[in-house]
MDAnalysis code that builds the backbone (N, CA, C; Angstrom):
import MDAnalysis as mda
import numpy as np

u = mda.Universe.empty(642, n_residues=214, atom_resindex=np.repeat(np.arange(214), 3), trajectory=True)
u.add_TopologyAttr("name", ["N", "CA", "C"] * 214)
u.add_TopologyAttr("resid", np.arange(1, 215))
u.add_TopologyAttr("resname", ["UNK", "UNK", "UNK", "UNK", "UNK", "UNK", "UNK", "UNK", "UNK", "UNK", "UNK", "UNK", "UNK", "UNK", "UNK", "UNK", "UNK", "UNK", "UNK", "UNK", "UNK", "UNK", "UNK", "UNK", "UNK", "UNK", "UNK", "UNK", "UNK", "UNK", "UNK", "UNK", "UNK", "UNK", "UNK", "UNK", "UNK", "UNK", "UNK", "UNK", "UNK", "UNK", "UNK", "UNK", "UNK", "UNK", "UNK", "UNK", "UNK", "UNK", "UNK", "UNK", "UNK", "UNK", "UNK", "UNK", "UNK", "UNK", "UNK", "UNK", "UNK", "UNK", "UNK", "UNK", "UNK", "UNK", "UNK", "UNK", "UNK", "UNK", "UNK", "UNK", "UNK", "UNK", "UNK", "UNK", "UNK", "UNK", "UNK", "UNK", "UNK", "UNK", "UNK", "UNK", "UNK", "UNK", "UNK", "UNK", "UNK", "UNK", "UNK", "UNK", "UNK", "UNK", "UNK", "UNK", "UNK", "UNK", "UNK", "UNK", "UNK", "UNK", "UNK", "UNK", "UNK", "UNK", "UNK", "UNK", "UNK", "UNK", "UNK", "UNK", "UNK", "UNK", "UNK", "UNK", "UNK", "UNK", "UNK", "UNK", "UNK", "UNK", "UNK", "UNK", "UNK", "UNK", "UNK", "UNK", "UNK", "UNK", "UNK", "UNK", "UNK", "UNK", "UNK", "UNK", "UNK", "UNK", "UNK", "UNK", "UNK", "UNK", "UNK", "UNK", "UNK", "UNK", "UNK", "UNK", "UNK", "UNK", "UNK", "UNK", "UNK", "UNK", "UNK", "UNK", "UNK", "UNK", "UNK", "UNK", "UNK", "UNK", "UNK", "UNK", "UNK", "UNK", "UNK", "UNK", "UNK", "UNK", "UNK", "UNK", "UNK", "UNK", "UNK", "UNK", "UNK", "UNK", "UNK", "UNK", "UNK", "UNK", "UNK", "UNK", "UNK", "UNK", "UNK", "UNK", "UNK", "UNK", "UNK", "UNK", "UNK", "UNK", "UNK", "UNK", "UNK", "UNK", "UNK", "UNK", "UNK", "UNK", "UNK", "UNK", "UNK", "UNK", "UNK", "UNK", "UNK", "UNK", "UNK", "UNK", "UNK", "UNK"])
u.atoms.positions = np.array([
    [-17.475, -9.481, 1.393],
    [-16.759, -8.646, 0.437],
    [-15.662, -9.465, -0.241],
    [-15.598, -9.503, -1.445],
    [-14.504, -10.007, -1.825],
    [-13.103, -9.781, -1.867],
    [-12.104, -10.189, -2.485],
    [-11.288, -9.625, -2.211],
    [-10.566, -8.760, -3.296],
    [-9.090, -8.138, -3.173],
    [-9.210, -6.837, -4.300],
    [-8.584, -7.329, -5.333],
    [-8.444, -8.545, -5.782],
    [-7.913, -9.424, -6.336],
    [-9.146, -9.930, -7.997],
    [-10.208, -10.129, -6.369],
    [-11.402, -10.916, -7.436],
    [-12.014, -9.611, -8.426],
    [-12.112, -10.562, -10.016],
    [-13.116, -9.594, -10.804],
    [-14.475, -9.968, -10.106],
    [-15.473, -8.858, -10.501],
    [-16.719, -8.908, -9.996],
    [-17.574, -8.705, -11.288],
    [-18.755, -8.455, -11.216],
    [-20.201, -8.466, -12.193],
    [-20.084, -8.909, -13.748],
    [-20.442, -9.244, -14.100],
    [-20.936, -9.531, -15.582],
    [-20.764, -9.184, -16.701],
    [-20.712, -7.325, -16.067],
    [-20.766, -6.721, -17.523],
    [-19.784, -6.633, -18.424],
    [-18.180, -7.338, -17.499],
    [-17.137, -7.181, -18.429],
    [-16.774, -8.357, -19.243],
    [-18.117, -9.274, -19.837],
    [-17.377, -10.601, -20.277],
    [-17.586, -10.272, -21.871],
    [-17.860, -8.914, -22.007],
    [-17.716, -8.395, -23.312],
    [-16.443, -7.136, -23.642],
    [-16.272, -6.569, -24.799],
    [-14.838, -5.875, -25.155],
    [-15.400, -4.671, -24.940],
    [-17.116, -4.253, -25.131],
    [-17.186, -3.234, -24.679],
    [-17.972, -3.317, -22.811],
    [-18.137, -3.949, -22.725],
    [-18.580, -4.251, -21.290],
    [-16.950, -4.206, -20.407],
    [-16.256, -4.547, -21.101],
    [-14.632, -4.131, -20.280],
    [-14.646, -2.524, -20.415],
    [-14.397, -2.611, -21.365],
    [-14.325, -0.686, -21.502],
    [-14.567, 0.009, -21.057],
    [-16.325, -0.125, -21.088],
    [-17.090, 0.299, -19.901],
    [-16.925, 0.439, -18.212],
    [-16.217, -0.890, -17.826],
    [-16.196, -1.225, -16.876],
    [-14.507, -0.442, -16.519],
    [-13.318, -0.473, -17.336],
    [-12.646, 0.602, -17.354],
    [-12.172, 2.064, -16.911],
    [-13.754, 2.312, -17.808],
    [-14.085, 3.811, -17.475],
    [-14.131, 4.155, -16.245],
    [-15.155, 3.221, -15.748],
    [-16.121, 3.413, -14.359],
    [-15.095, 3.775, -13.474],
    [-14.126, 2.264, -13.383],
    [-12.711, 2.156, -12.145],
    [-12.208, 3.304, -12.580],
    [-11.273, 3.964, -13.463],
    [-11.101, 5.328, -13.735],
    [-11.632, 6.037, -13.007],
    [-12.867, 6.972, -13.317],
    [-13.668, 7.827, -12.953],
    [-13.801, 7.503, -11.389],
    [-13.948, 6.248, -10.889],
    [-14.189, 6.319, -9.154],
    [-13.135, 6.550, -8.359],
    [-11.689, 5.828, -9.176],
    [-10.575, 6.691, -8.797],
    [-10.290, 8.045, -8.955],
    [-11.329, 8.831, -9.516],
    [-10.919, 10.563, -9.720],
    [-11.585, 10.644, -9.024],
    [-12.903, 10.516, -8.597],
    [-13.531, 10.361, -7.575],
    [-13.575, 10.274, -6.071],
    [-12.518, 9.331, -5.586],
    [-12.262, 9.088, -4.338],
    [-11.258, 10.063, -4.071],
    [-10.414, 10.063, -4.784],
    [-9.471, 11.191, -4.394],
    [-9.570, 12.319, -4.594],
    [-10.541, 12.841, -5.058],
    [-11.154, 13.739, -4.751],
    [-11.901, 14.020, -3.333],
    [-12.774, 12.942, -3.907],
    [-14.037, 13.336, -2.473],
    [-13.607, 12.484, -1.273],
    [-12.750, 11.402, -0.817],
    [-12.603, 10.347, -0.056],
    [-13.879, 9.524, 0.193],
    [-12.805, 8.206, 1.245],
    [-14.395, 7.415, 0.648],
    [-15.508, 7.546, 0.840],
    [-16.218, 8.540, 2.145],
    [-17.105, 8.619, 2.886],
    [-18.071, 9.360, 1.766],
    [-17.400, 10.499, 1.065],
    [-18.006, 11.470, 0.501],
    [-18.552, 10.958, -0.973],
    [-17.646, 10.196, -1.302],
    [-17.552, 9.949, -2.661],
    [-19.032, 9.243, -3.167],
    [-19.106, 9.318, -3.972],
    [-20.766, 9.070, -4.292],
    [-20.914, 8.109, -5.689],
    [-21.572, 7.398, -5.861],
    [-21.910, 6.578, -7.254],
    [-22.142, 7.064, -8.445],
    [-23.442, 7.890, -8.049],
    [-23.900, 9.017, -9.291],
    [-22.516, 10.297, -9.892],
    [-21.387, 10.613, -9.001],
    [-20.364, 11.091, -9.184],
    [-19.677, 10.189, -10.446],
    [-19.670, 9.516, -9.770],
    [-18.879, 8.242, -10.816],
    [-19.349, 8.140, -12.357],
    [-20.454, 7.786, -11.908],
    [-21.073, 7.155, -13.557],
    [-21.233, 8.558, -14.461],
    [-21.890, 9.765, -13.656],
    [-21.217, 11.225, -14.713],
    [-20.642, 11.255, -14.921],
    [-19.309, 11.016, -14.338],
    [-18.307, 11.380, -14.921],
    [-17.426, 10.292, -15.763],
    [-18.100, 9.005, -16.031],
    [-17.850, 7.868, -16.907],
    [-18.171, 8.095, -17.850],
    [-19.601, 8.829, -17.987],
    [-20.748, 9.158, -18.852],
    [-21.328, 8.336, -18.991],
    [-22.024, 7.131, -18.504],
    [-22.936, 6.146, -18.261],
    [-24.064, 6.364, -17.432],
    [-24.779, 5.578, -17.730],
    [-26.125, 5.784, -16.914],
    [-25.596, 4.612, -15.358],
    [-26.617, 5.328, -13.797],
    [-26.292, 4.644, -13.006],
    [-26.414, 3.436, -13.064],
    [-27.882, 3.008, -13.754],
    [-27.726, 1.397, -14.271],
    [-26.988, 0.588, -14.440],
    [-26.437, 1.335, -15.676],
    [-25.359, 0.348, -16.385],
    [-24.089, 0.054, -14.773],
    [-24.249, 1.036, -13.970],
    [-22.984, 0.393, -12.859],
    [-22.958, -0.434, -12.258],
    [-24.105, -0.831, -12.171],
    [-24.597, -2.174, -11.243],
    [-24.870, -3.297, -12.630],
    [-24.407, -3.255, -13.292],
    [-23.756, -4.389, -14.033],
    [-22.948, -4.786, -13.926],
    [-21.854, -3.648, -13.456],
    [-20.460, -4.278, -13.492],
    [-20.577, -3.868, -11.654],
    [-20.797, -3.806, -10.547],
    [-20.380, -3.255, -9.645],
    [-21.659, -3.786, -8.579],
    [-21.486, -4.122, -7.759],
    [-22.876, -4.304, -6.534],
    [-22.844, -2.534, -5.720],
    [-21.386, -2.333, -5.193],
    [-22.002, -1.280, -4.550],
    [-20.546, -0.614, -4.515],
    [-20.623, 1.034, -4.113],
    [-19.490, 1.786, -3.679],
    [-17.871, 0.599, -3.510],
    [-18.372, -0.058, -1.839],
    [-16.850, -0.435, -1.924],
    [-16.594, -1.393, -2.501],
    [-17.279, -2.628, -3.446],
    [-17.255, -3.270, -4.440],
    [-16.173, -1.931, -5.564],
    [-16.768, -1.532, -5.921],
    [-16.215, -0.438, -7.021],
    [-14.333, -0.243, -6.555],
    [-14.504, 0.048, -5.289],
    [-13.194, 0.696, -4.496],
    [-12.103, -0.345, -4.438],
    [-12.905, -1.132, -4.118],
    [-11.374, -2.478, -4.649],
    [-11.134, -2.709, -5.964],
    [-11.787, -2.668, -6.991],
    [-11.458, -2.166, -8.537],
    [-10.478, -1.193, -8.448],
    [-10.565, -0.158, -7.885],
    [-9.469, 0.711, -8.234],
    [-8.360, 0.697, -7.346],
    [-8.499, 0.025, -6.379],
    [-7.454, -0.341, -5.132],
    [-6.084, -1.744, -5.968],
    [-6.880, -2.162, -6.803],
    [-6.194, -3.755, -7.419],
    [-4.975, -3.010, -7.889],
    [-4.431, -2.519, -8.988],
    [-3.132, -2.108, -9.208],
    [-2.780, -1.318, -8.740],
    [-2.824, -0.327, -8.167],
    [-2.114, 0.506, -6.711],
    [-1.427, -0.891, -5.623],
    [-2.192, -1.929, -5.222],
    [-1.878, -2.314, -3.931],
    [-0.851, -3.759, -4.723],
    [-0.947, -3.838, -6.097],
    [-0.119, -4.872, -6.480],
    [1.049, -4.029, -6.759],
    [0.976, -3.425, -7.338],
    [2.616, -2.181, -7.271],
    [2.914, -1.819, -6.242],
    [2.084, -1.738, -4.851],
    [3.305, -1.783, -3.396],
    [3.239, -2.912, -3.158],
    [2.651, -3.938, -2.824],
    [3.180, -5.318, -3.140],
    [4.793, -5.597, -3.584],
    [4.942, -5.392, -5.006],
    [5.922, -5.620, -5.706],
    [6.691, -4.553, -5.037],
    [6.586, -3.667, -5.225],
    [7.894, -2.268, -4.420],
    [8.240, -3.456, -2.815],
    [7.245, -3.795, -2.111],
    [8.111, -3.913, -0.624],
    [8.283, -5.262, -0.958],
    [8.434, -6.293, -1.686],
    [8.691, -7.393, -1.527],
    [10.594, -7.234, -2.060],
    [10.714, -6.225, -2.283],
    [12.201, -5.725, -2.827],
    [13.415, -5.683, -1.538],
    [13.338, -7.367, -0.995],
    [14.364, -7.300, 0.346],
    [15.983, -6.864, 0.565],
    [16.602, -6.455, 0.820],
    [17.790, -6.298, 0.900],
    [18.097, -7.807, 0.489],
    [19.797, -7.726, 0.888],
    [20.678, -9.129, 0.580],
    [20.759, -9.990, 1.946],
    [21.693, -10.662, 1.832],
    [21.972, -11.269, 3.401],
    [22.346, -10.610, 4.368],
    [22.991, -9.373, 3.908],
    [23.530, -8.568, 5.213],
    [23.079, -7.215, 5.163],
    [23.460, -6.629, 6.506],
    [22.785, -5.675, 6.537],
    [23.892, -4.413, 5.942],
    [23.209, -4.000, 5.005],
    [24.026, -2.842, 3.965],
    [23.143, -1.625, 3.905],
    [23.653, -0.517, 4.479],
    [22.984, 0.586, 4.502],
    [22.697, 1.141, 2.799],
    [23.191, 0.891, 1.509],
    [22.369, 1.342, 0.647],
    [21.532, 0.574, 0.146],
    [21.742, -0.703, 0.481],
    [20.825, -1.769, 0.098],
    [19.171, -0.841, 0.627],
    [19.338, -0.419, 2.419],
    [17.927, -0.504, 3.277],
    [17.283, 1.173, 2.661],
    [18.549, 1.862, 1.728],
    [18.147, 2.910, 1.501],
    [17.388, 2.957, 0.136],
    [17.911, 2.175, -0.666],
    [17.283, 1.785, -2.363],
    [15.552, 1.052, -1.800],
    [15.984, -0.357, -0.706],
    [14.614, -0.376, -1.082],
    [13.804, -0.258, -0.567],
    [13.579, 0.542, 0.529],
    [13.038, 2.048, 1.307],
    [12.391, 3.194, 0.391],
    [13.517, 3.563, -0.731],
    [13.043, 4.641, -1.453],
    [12.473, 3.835, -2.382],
    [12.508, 2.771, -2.607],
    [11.000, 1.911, -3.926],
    [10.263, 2.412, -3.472],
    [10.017, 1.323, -1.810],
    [8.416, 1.501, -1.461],
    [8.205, 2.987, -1.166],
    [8.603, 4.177, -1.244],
    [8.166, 5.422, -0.795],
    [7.872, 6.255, -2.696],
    [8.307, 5.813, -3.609],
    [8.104, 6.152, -4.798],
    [6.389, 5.102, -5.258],
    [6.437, 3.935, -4.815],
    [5.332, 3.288, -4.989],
    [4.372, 4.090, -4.868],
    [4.382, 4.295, -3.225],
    [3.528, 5.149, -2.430],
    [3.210, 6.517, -3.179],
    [4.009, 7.005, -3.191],
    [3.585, 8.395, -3.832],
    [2.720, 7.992, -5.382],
    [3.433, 6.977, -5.742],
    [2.011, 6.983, -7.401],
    [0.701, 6.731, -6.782],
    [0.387, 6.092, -5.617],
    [-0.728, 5.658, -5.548],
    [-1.517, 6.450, -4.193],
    [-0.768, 7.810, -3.712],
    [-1.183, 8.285, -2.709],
    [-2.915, 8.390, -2.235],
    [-3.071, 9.157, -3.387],
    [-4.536, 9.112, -2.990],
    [-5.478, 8.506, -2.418],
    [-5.800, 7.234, -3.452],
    [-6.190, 5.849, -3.090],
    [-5.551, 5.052, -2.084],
    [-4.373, 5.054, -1.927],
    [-3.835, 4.620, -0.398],
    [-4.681, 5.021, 0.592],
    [-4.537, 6.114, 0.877],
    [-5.319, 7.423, 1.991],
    [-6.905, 7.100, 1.391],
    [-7.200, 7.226, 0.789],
    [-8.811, 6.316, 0.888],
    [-9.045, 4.831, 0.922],
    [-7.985, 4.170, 1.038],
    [-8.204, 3.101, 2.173],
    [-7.740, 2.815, 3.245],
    [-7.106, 3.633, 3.268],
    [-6.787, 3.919, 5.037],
    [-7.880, 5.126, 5.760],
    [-8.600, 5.703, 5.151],
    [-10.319, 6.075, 5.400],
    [-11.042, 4.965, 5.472],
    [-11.311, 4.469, 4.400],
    [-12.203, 3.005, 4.630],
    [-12.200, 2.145, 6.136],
    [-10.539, 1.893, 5.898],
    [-10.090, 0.837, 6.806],
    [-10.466, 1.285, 7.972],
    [-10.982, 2.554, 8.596],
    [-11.079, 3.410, 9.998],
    [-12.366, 2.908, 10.254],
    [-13.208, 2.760, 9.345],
    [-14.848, 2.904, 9.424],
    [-15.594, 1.487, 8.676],
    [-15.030, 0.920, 8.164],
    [-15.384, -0.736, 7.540],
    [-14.587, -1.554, 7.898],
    [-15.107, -2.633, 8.332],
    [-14.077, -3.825, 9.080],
    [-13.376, -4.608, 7.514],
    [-14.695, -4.648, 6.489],
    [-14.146, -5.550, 5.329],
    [-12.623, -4.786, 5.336],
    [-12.278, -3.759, 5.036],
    [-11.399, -2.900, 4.751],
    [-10.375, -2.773, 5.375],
    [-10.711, -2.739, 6.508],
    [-9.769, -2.747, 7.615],
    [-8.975, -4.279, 7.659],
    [-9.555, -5.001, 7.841],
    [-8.986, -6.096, 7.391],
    [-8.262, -6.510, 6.303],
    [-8.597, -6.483, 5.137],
    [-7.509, -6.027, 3.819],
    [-6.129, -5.032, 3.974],
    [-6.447, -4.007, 5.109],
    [-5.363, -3.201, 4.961],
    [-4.913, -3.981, 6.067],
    [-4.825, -4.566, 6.938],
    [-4.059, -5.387, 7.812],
    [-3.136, -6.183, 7.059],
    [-4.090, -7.288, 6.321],
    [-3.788, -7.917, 5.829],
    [-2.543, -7.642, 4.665],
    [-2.570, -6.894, 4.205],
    [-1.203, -5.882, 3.184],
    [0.208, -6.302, 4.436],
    [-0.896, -4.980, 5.168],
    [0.410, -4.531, 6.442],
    [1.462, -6.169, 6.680],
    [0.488, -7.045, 7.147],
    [0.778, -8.827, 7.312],
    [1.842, -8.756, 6.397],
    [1.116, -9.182, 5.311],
    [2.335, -9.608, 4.064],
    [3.534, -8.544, 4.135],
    [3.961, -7.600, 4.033],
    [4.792, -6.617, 4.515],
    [5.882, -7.400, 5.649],
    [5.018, -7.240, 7.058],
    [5.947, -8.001, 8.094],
    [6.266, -9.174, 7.768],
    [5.384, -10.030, 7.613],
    [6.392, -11.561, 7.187],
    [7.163, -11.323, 6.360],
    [7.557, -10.670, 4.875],
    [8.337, -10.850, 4.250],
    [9.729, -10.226, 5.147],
    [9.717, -8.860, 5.895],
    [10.633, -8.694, 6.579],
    [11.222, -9.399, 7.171],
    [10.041, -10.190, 7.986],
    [10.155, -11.306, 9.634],
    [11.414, -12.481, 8.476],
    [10.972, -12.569, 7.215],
    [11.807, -13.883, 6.905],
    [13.299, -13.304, 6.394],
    [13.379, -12.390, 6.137],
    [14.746, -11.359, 5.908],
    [15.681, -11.306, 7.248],
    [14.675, -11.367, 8.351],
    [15.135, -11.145, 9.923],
    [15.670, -12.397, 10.040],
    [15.039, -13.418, 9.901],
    [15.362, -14.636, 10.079],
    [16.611, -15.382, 9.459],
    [17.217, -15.092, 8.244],
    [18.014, -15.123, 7.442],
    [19.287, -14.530, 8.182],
    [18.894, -13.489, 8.655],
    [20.040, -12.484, 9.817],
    [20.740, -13.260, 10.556],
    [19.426, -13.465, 11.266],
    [19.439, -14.022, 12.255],
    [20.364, -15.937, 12.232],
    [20.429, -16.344, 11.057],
    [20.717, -17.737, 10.722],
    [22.573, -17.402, 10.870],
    [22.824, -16.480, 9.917],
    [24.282, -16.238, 9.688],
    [24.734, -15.475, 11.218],
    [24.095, -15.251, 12.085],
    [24.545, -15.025, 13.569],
    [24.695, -13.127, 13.147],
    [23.775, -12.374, 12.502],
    [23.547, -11.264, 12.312],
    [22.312, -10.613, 13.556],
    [21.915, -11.188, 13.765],
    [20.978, -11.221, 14.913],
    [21.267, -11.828, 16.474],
    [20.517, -11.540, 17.417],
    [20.950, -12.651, 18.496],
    [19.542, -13.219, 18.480],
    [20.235, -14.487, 19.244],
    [19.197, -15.665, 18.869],
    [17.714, -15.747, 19.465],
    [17.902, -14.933, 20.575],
    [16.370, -14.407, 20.680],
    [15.613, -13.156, 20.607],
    [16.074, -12.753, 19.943],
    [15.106, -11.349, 19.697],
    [13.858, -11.767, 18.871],
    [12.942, -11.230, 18.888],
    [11.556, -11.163, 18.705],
    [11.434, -10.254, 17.124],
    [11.954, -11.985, 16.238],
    [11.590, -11.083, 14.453],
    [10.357, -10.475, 14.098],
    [9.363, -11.145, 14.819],
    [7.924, -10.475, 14.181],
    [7.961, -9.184, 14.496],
    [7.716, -9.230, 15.864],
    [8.039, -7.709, 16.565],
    [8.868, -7.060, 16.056],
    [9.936, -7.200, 15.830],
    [11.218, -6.027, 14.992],
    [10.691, -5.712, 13.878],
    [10.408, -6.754, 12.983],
    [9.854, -6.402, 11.383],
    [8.413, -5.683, 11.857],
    [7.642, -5.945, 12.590],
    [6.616, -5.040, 12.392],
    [7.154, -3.534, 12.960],
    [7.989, -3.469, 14.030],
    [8.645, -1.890, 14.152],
    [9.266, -1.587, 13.344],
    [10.063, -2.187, 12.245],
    [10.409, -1.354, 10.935],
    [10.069, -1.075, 10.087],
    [8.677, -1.759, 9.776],
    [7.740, -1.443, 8.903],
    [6.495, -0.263, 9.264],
    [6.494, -0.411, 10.531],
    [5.884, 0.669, 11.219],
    [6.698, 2.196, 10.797],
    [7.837, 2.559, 11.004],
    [8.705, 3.733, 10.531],
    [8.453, 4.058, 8.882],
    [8.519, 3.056, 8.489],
    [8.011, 3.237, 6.809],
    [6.713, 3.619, 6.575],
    [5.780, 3.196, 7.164],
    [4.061, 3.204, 6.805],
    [3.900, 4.789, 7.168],
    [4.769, 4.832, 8.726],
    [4.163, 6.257, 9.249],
    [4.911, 7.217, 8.242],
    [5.911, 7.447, 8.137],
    [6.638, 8.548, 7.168],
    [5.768, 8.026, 5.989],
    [5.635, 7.345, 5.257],
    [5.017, 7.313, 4.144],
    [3.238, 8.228, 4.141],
    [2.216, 7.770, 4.915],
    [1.311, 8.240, 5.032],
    [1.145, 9.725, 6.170],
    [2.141, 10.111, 6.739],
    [2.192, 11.634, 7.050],
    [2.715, 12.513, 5.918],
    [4.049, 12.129, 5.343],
    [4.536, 12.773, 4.527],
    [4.139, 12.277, 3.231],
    [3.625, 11.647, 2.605],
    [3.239, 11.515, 1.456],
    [1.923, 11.254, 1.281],
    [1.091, 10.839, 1.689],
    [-0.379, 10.778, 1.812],
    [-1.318, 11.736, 1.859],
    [-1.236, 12.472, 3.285],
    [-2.016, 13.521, 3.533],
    [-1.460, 14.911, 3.131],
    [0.158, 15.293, 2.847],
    [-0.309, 16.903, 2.329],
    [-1.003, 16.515, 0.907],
    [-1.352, 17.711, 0.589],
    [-2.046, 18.122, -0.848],
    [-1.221, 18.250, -1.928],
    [-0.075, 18.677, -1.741],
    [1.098, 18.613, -3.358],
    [1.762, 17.337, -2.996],
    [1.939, 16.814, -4.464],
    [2.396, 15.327, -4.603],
    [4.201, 15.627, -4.101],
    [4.378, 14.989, -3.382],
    [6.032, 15.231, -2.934],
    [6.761, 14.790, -4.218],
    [8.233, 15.828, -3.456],
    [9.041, 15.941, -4.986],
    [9.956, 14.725, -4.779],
    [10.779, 14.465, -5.396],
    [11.986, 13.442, -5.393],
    [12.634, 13.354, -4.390],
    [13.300, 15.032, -4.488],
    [13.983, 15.138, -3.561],
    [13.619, 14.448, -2.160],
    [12.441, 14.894, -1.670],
    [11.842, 14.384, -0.581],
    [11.640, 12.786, -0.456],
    [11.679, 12.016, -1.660],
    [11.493, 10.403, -1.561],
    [12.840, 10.307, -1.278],
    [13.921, 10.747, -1.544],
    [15.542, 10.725, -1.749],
    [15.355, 10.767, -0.116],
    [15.059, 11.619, 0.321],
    [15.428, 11.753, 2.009],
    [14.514, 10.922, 2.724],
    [13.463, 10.445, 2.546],
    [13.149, 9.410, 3.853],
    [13.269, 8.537, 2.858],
    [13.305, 7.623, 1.997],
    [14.137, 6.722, 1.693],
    [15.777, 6.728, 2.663],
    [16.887, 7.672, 2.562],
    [17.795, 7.709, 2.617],
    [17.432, 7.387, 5.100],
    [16.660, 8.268, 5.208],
    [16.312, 8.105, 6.880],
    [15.781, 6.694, 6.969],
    [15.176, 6.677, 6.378],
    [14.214, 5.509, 6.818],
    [15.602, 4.081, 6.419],
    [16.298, 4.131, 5.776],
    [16.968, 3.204, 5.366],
    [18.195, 3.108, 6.628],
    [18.578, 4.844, 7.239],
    [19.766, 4.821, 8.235],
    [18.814, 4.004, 9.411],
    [17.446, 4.850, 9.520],
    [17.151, 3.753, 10.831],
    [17.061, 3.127, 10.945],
    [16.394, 2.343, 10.180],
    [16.696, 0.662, 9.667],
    [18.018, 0.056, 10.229],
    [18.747, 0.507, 9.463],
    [20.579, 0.205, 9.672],
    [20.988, 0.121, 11.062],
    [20.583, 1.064, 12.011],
    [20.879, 1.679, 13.013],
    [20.126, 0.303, 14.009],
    [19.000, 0.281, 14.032],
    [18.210, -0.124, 14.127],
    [19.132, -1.836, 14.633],
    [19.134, -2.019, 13.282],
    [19.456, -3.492, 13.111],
    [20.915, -3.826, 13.906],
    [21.792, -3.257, 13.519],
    [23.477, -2.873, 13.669],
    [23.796, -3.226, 15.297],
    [22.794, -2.122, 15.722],
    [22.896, -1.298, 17.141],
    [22.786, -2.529, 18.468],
    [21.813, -3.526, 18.137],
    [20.931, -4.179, 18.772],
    [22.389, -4.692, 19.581],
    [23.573, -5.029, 19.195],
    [24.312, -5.581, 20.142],
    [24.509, -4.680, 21.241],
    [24.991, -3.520, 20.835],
    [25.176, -2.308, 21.606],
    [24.198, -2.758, 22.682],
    [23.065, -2.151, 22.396],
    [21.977, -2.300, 23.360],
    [21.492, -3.316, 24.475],
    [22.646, -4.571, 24.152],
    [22.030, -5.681, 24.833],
    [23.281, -5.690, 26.040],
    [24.445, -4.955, 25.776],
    [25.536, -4.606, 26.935],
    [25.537, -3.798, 27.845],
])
């Protein structure tokens, strides 16, 4: 499987073979989030592109070929949202601003998130890609930790991977309970508050660790 990065088939090395190919990613994104990935179907797609199934396998080999087409700018806009690190120190509105990015990201791209976190349950290609996100996520933290950790914000052995993956863990889960799976798109207000939690625990989190070691 490639990755969600790579273009795939042929048919777009023309202006209407893009278009086309456009449509399709469109329509499979109304599609999946609709039906998720299991359900979601090809012939769904191309009706509702208005193309013949043919023409999809010009631009497309199969279903999850298609699904990383529509996964590519969703997963580069949380990309960009969590690569948004705080400063050198630890500042509770800093962890609350960019907490509430990545939870505004999330919400544009809920759907399709939650159908690859379906995928990822039941396809290894997939599962692996969504690791792989998760990865990039923790290291960028792990090197934020490390930075902490340089100016004597940290103690000198605590376990950065491990921490950054438990604070990124608090984000993923509030993000995909509360914004993923209900059915109405959450309001502001609600990004305002686990942004604003997710940023105190963070804080708390980080702050505390001396406490804890006495």
């Amino acid at each position: 499987m490639p990755d969600a990065t790579t273009a795939v088939g042929s048919g777009a090395k023309t202006r209407r073979g893009a278009a086309t190919r456009a449509r399709l990613v469109d329509a499979a994104g109304t599609v999946f989030a609709e039906c998720g990935y299991s359900a979601a179907r090809i012939s769904d797609m191309v009706r509702l592109a208005g193309i013949s199934q043919g023409n999809f396998y010009r631009h497309f080999q199969s279903k999850d070929e298609i699904l990383l087409a529509v996964l590519e700018g969703p997963l580069d806009d949380l990309r960009r949202a969590s690569s948004r690190q705080p400063g050198a120190q630890v500042i509770l509105s800093e962890l609350v601003a960019a907490n509430r990015a990545y939870f505004a990201a999330y919400a544009r791209h809920r759907h399709v998130i939650r159908v690859m976190r379906e995928a990822a349950a039941t396809n290894r290609d997939f599962g692996r890609l969504w690791l792989g996100i998760r990865q990039g996520f923790v290291d960028r933290t792990t090197h934020w930790l490390e930075r902490l950790q340089a100016s004597d914000q940290l103690e000198p052995g605590a376990n950065l991977g491990l921490l950054a993956e438990t604070l990124g863990s608090v984000v993923e889960h509030l993000a995909y309970v509360r914004i993923a799976l209900p059915t109405e798109l959450p309001r502001g207000e609600l990004l305002d508050d686990l942004g604003r939690l997710a940023g105190e625990a963070w804080f708390l989190i980080l702050t505390g660790r001396e406490r804890l070691a006495r």
